[in-house]
C-alpha positions in Angstrom: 0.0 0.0 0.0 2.9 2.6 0.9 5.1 1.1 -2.0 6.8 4.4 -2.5 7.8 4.7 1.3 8.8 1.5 1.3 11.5 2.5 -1.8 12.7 5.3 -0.1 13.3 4.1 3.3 15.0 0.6 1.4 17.3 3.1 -0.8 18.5 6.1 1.8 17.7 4.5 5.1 19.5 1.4 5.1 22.5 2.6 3.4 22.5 5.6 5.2 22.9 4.4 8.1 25.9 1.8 7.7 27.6 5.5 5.6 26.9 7.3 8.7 28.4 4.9 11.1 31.2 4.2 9.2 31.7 8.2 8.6 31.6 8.9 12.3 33.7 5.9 13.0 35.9 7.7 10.2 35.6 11.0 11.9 37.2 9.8 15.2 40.1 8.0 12.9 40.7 12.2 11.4 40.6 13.2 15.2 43.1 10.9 16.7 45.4 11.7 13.3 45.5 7.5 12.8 46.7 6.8 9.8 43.7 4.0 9.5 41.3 7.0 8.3 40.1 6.5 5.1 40.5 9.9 2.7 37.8 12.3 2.2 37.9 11.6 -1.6 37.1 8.2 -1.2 34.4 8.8 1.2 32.7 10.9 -1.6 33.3 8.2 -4.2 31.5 6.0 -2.1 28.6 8.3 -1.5 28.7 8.8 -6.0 28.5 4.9 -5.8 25.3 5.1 -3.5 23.7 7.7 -4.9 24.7 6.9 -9.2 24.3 3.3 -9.0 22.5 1.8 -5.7 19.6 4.2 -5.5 18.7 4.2 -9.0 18.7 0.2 -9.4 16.3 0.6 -6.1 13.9 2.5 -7.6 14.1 0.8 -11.2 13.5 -2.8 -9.3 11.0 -1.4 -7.4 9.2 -0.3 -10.8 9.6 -3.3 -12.3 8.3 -5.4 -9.3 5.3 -3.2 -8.4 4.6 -3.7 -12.6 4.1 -6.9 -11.9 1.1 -9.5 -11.2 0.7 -10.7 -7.5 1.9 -13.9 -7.1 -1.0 -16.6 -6.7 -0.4 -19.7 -4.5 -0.7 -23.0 -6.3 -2.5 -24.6 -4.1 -5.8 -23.7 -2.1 -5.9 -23.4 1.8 -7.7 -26.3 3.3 -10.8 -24.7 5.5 -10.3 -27.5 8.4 -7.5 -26.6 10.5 -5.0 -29.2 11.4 -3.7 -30.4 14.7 -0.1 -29.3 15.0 1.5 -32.2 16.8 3.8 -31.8 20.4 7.0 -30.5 19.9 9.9 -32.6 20.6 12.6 -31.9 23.2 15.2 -30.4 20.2 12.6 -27.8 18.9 12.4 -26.0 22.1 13.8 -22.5 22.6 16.9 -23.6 24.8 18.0 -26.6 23.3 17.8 -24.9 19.7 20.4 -21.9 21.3 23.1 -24.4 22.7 22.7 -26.2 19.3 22.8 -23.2 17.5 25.4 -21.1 19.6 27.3 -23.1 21.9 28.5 -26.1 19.5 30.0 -24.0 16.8 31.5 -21.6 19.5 33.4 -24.9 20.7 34.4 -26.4 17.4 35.9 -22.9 16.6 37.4 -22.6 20.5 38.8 -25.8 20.4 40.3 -25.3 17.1 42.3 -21.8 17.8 43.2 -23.5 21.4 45.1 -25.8 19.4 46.4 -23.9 16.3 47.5 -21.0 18.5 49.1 -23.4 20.9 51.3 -24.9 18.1 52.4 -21.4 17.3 
C-alpha cells in the first residue's frame, strides 16, 4: 500500500545508516590523526556509488516489481485446520540456542586453542 515509502526508506535509510556509522567511525580515525582513516575523496566516491548506482537500481527494481502480477499460490488453503503435533525436546527455545550457539563456538574454540598453541 505505501510502495513508495517503502522504496525510499529501502534506498536512503538502510545505506545511510551503515555511511553514517562508518563516517563517524571515520571522523574519530581524522581526530586521533590515525593513519587507519580513510581519505575524504574516497568517502565521496562511495557516497557517488550510493547515490549513481544503488539508488537508482532501487527505484528501477522497485518499478519493475510493483509492474508486476501478484503472485497466486498454487495450491488452495484447506478450511479445516489441522492439529499441529507436540513438539519434541530439540525444537524448544533452549535446546535450539546451545545447538545453534554453543556447538560452533566450541568447534571454533577448540580449534584456535590448538592452532594457536602450536604457534
Amino acid at each position: 500500500e505505501k510502495w513508495k515509502t517503502n522504496v525510499l526508506l529501502t534506498s536512503f535509510l538502510c545505506p545511510g545508516i551503515v555511511f553514517a556509522d562508518f563516517f563517524i567511525m571515520n571522523l574519530i580515525l581524522w581526530g586521533e590523526g590515525s593513519s587507519a582513516a580513510i581519505p575524504f575523496g574516497t568517502l565521496v566516491a562511495i557516497l557517488a556509488l550510493w547515490f549513481c548506482i544503488s539508488v537508482p537500481l532501487t527505484f528501477i527494481g522497485a518499478y519493475f516489481g510493483f509492474k508486476k502480477n501478484a503472485i497466486e499460490h498454487p495450491v488452495r488453503t484447506n478450511q479445516i485446520p489441522r492439529q499441529i503435533p507436540e513438539q519434541s525436546f530439540y525444537t524448544k527455545p533452549l535446546p535450539g540456542i546451545i545447538m545453534g550457539g554453543i556447538l560452533p563456538f566450541g568447534c571454533i574454540f577448540i580449534q584456535l586453542f590448538f592452532i594457536l598453541n602450536s604457534i
